[in-house]
C-alpha positions in Angstrom: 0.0 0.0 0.0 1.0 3.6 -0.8 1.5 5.3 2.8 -1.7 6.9 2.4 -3.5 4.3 1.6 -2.0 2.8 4.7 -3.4 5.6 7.0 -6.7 5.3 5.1 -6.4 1.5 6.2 -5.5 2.3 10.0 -8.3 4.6 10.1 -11.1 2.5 8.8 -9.9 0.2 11.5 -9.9 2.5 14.1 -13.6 3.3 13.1 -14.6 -0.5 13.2 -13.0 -0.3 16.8 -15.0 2.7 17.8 -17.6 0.9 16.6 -17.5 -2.4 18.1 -17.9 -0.6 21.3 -20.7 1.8 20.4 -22.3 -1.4 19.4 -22.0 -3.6 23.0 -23.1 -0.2 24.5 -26.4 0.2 22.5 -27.2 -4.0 23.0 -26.5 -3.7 26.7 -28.5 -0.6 27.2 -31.4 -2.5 24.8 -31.4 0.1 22.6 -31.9 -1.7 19.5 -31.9 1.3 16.4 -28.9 2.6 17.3 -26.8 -1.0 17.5 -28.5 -1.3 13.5 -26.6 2.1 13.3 -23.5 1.2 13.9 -23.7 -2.2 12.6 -24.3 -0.7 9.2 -21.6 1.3 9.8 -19.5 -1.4 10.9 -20.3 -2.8 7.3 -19.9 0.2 4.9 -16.5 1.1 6.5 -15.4 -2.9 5.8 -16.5 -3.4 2.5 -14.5 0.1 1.7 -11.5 -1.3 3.5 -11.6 -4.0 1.7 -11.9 -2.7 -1.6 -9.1 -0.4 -0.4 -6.8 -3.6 0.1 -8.0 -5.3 -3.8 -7.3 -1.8 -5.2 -3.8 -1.5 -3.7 -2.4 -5.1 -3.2 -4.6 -7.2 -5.7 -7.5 -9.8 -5.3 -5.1 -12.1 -3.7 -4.5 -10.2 -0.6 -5.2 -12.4 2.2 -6.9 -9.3 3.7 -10.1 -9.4 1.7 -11.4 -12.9 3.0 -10.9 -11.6 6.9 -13.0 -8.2 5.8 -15.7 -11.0 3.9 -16.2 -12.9 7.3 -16.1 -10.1 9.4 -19.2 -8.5 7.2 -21.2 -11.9 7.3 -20.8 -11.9 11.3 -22.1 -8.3 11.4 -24.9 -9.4 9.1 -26.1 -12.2 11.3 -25.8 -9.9 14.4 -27.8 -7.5 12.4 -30.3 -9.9 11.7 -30.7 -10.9 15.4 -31.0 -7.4 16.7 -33.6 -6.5 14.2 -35.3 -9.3 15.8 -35.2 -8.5 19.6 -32.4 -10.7 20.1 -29.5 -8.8 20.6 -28.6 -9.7 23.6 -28.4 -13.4 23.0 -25.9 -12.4 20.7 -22.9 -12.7 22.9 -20.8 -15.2 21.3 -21.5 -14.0 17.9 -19.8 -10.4 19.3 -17.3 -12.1 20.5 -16.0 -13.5 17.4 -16.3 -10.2 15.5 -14.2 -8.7 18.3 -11.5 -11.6 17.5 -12.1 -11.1 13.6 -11.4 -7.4 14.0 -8.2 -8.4 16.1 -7.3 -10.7 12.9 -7.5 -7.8 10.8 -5.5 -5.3 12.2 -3.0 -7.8 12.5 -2.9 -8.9 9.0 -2.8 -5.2 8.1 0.0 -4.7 10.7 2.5 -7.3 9.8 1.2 -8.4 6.4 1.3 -5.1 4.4 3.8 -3.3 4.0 3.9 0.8 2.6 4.9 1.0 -1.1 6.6 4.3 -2.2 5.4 5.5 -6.0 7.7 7.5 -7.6 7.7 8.7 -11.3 10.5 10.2 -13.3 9.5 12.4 -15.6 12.3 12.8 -18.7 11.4 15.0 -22.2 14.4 14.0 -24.2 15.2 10.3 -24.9 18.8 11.7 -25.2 18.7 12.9 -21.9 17.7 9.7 -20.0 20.8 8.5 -19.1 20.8 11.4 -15.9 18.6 9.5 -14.7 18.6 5.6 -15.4 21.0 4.9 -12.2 18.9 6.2 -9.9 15.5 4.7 -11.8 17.1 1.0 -12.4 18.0 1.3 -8.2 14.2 2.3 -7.5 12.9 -0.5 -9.8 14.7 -3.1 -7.6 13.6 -1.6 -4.7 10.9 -4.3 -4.2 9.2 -1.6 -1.6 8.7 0.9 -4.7 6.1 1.2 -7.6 7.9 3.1 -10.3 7.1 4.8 -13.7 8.4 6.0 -16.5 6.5 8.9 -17.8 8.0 10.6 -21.0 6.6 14.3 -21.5 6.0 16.3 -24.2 8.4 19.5 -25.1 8.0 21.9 -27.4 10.1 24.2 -30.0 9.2 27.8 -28.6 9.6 30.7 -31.3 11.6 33.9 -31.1 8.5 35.4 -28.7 8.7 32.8 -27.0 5.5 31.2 -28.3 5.4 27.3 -28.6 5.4 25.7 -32.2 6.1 22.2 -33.1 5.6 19.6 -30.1 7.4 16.4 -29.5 6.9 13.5 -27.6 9.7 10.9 -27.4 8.4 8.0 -25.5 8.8 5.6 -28.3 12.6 6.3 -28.7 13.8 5.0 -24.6 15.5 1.7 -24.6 13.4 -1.3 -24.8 14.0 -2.5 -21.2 12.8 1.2 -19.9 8.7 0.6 -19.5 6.9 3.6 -20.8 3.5 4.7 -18.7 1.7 7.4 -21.4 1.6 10.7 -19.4 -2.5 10.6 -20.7 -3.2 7.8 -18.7 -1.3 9.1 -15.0 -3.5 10.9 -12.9 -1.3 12.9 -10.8 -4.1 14.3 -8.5 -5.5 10.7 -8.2 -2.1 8.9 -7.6 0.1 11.8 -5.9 3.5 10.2 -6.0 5.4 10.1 -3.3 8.4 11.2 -5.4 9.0 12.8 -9.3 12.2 13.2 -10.6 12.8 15.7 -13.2 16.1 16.7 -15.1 14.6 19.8 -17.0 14.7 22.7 -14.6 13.6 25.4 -16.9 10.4 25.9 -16.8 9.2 28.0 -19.4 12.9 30.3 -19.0 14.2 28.2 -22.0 14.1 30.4 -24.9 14.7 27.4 -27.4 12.3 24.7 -26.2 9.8 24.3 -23.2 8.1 21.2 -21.8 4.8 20.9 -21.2 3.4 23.6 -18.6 1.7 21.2 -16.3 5.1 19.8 -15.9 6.8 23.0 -14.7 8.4 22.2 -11.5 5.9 25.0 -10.1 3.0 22.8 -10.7 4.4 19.3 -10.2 5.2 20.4 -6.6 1.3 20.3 -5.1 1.5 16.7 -6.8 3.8 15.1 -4.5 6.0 15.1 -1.1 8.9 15.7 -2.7 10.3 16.7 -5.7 14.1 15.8 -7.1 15.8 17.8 -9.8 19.1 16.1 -11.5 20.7 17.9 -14.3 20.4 16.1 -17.3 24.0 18.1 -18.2 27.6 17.7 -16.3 29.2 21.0 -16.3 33.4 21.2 -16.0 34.6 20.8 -12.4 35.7 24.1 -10.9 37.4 25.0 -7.6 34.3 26.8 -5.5 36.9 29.7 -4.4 37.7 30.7 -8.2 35.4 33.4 -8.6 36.1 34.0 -12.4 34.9 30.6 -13.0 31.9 30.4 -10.6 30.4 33.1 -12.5 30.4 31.4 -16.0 28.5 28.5 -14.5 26.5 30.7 -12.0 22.7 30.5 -14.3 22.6 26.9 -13.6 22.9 27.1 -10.0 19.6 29.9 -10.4 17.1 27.9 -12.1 13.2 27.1 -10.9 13.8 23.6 -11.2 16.7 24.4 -8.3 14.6 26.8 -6.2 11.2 24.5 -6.3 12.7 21.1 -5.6 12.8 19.4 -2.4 16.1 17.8 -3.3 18.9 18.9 -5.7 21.1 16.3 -6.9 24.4 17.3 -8.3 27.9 16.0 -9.9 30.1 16.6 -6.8 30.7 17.9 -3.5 32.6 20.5 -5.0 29.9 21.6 -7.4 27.2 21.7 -4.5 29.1 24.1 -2.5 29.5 26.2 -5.8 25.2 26.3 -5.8 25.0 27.0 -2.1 27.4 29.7 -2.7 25.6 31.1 -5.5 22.2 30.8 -3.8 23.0 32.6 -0.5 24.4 35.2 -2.5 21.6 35.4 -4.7 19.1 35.2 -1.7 20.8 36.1 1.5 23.0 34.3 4.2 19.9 33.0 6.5 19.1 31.2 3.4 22.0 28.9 4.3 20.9 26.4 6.2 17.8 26.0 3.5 20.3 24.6 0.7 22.7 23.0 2.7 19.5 20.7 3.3 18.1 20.0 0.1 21.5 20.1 -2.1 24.0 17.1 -2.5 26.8 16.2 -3.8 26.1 12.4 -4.6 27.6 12.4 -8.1 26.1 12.4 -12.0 23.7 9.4 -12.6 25.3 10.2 -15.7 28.7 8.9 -15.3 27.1 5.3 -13.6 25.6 4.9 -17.4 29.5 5.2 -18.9 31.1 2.9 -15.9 28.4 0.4 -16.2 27.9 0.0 -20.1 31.2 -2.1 -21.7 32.4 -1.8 -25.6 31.0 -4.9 -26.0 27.5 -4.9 -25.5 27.0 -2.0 -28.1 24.7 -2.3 -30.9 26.2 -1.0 -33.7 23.9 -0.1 -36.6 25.2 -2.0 -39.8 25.5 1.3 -41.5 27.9 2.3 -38.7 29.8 -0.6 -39.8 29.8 -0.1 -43.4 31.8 3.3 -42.8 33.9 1.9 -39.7 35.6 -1.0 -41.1 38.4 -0.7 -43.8 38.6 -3.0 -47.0 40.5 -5.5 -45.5 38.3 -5.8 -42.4 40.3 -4.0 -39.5 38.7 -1.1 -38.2 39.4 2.9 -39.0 39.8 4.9 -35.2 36.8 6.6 -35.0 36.7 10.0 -33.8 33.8 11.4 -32.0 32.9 15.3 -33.5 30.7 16.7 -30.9 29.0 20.2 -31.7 26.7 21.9 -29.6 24.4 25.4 -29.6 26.4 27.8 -27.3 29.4 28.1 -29.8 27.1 28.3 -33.0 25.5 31.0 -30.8 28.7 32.7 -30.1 30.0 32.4 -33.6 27.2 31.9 -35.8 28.3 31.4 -39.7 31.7 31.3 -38.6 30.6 27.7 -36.9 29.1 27.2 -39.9 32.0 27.3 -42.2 34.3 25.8 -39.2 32.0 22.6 -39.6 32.0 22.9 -43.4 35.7 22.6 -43.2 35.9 19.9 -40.0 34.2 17.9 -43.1 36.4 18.8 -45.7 39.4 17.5 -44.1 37.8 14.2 -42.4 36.6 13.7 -45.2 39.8 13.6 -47.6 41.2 11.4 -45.0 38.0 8.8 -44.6 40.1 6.0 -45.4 41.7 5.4 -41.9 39.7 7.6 -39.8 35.5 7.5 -39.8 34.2 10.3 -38.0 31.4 10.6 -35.7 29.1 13.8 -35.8 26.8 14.0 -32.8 25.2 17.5 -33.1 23.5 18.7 -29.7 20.1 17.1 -29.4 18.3 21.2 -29.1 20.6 22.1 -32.0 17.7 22.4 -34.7 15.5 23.7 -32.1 18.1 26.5 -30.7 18.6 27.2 -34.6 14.8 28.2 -35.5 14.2 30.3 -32.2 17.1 31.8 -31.7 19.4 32.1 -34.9 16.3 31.5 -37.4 18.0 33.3 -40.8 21.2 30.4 -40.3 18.5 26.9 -40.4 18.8 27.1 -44.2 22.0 26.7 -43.9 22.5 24.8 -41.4 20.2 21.9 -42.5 22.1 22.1 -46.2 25.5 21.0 -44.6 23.9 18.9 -42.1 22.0 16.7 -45.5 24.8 17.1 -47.5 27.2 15.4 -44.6 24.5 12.5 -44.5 23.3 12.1 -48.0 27.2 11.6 -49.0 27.7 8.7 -46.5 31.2 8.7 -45.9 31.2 9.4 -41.8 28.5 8.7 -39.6 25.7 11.2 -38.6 24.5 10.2 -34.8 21.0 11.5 -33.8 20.1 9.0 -31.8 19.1 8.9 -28.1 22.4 6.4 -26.9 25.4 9.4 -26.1 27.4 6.8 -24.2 27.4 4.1 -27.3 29.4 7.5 -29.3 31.6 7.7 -26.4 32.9 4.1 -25.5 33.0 3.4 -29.5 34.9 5.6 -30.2 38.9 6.5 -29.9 39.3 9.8 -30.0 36.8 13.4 -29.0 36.8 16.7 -30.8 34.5 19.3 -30.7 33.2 22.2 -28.5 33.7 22.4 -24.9 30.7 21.3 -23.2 29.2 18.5 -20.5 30.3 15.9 -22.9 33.8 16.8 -22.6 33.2 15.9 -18.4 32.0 12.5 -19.8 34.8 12.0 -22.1 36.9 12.8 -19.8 36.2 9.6 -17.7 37.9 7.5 -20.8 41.3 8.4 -20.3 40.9 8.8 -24.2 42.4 11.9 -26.2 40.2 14.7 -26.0 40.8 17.8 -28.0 38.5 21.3 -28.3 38.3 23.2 -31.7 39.2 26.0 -32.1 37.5 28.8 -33.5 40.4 30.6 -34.5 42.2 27.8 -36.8 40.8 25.8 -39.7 40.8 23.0 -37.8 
């Protein structure tokens, strides 16, 4: 039972107590209406505890046949009373005192309180900030979990929404998808959601649905978790310079609204404390200090725990990977993502018109990976609309011509441990990469390549 349902339980118990005794009263004083009272009442508040226990633990819960027999005793004592007999009764009260006695022992030390929690991710992509924590909950044999993938939408320049997505056909197979249509959050109330978008609608590319703004989701349960879905770079919590640059994460309503704030490192949660009780004020302290911790990036579990050789490699994928004579070309990994197509605009165009160019003259021993950010076309048409054209013209160019390998899928960690080598723009995937001990290199704006 969910721990409401629980108290519900308890208290219909409590009532049947109450009642019992109200009963022997109105026998022993011979007051026969008012024992048909409460033996009524005795029954309704049964029959509702026992549809309670079918509703929450199933037809087979061995509570249902104790509620059953307690309802035909209060029937026949019923039956008597309406007679005049209801003080010949005795034994007949007697055993619906011990049949109570067996209930609220079965309900005692027979059923247990089941926490529900939900987790609540809009991007396929994203998922893997949260899988550690969601494959630890689904073993938790005291928990009732769901996946419930939301839909997001492209917002325009005014920040209008256009096109909507919904991505709960694109999680791996072993993930079990609950439609967000069919999971009444008022009726259920979760005990826990778990979001990784903290945006709300401050996101001036994409937005996810309203009702699931932190802001709402928060009168829907006791407490609310917010991971990032990103790792940002580590940085030493006394190195002002660098706080700043990271210092909009740390301010987001997903981080204000949460009950619980779940970041990379210890180091990175001082850095949001810090950042908060400046934003807010020193008494504040103790508030964040509370609900922020440092318990690491579910993130980085996904890359320790998946090995090179359970990758499923598309056979296209192999068809530009292996060489002629069957060995393998080193794959390098070309990660691009919106803030420096932001920053640099058709300068990042013509840089990845040239990254292209050159991988491309030297396909035979080296394949190349190109993983554009997942918000990339998204970012594009809200924000940098007049460079889509030409954005979209390299980007079906690179795949129509076949020679490297264009990755849009929602598996980041199968581009990381397949491949030898990273180059790109700085962002959380460098944090991941990082974790390989394989070479790592930034572009450079500056140079061709």
């Amino acid at each position: 039972m969910r721990k409401t349902e629980k108290k519900q339980a308890e208290d219909f118990m409590g009532r049947l107590a109450y009642a019992y005794e109200s009963i022997e009263n109105a026998i022993r004083d011979g007051n026969k209406f008012m024992a048909a009272q409460w033996l009524e009442q005795c029954r309704e508040d049964a029959l509702r505890l026992g549809k309670l226990a079918e509703k929450s633990e199933g037809e087979s819960c061995g509570l249902i046949p104790l509620v059953e027999e307690y309802c035909r005793l209060a029937d026949r004592i019923q039956e008597q009373t309406g007679r005049g007999e209801g003080k010949s009764t005795h034994r007949l009260r007697k055993r619906l005192r011990r049949q109570l006695t067996e209930m609220e022992t079965f309900l005692k030390e027979n059923i247990g309180i089941h926490k529900e929690i939900v987790f609540l991710p809009y991007k396929a992509s994203m998922w893997d900030s949260l899988e550690s924590v969601w494959k630890t909950a689904a073993e938790d044999p005291g928990c009732d979990v769901y996946v419930v993938p939301i839909p997001y939408y492209d917002k325009n320049a005014d920040g209008s929404f256009r096109e909507g997505h919904y991505e709960g056909d694109l999680f791996p197979d072993y993930v079990p998808i609950a439609d967000y249509n069919d999971y009444d959050f008022k009726e259920r109330r979760p005990d826990i959601i778990y979001i990784h978008n903290p945006y709300d609608g401050c996101n001036c590319a994409t937005s996810v649905h309203p009702f699931f703004y932190s802001a709402n989701l928060k009168q829907y349960t006791d407490e609310l978790v917010y991971i990032p879905y990103f790792i940002l770079q580590e940085t030493d919590p006394a190195d002002e310079q660098a706080v700043e640059s990271i210092r909009h994460f740390c301010l987001l309503p997903g981080v204000f609204r949460a009950d619980k704030v779940i970041v990379q490192s210890e180091a990175m949660r001082q850095i949001y404390i810090n950042v908060l009780v400046k934003e807010i004020g020193e008494k504040s302290r103790g508030i964040w200090e509370k609900k922020i911790f440092g318990l690491g990036s579910p993130k980085v579990d996904k890359l320790v725990r998946t090995k090179k050789e359970e990758l499923e490699i598309p056979e296209e994928w192999l068809r530009i990977i292996r060489k002629p004579d069957g060995s393998r070309k080193k794959i390098i990994f070309y990660n691009t993502g919106v803030s420096m197509l932001l920053k640099y605009e058709e300068r990042m165009l013509e840089k990845m018109k040239n990254v292209f160019r050159i991988f491309k003259e030297n396909r035979q021993g080296t394949a190349l990976l190109w993983r554009p950010h997942p918000l990339m076309k998204a970012t594009i048409e809200s924000m940098r609309p007049r460079l889509w054209q030409e954005y979209e013209e390299i980007t079906e160019q690179y795949k129509q011509e076949g020679w490297g390998i264009y990755d849009d899928s929602a598996e980041i960690v199968r581009a990381i441990i397949l491949s030898d080598a990273y180059y790109g723009d700085p962002s959380s995937v460098v944090q991941l990469y990082e974790r390989t001990g394989k070479p790592l290199m930034i572009q450079n704006m500056e140079v061709g390549v």
